[in-house]
N, C-alpha and C positions, 0 to 999 in steps of 0.2 A: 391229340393222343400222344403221350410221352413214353413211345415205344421202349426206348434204353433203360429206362431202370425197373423194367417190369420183367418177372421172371417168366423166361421163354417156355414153352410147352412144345418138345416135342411128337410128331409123330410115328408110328409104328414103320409107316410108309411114308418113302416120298412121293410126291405127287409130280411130276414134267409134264409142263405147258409148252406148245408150241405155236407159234405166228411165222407167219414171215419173213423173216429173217433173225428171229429170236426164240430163244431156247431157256425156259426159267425150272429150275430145280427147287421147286418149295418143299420145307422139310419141319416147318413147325408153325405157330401159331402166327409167333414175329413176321415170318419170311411172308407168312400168307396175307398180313398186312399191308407191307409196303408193298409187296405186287399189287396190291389191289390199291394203295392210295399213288403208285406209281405208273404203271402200268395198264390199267382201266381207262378207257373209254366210257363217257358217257355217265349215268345217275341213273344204273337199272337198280332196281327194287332188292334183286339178288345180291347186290354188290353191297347195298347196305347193310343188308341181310349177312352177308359172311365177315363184313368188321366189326360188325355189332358182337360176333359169337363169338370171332379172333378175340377181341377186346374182353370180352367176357372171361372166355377161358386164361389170356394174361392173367387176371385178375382174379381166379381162380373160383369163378362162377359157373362154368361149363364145362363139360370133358372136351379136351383137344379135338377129338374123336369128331365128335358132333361140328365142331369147327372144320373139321378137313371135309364133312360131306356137304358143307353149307359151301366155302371156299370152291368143291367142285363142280356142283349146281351154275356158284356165279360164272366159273372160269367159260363154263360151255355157252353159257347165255351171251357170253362176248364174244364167244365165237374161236375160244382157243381148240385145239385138239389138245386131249387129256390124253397121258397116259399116265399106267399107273403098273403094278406088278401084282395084283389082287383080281 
């Protein structure tokens, strides 16, 4: 996936992940990716499921939209705490 020359899609909202000693501020399609090809544990189904949509919407097959609620799905299934301001 050749995140840099793809044009980013913002979100309306940010989404803040928390773990353990880490605090992540995803704010667009990009950001949601490389949390998810960096930061992810594991080969859940969810996880493929929200790059597959990041990727999509980069490429401008998907609304963002739809990316940020896949993204939060995966984020919980790993076990982060989601917040959000919605």
């Amino acid at each position: 996936m050749t995140l840099a020359l793809m044009a980013d899609q913002f979100w309306e909202e940010a989404v803040v992940l928390e773990a353990p000693g880490r605090i992540l501020r995803v704010i667009s399609c990009r950001d949601a990716a490389i949390c998810l090809l960096n930061y992810w544990q594991g080969d859940h189904p969810t996880r493929k499921a929200a790059l597959d949509k990041c990727q999509f919407a980069l490429n401008g097959n998907e609304e963002p939209e739809s990316a940020r609620v896949s993204f939060i799905e995966a984020a919980k299934e790993a076990g982060f705490q989601i917040n959000s301001w919605t």
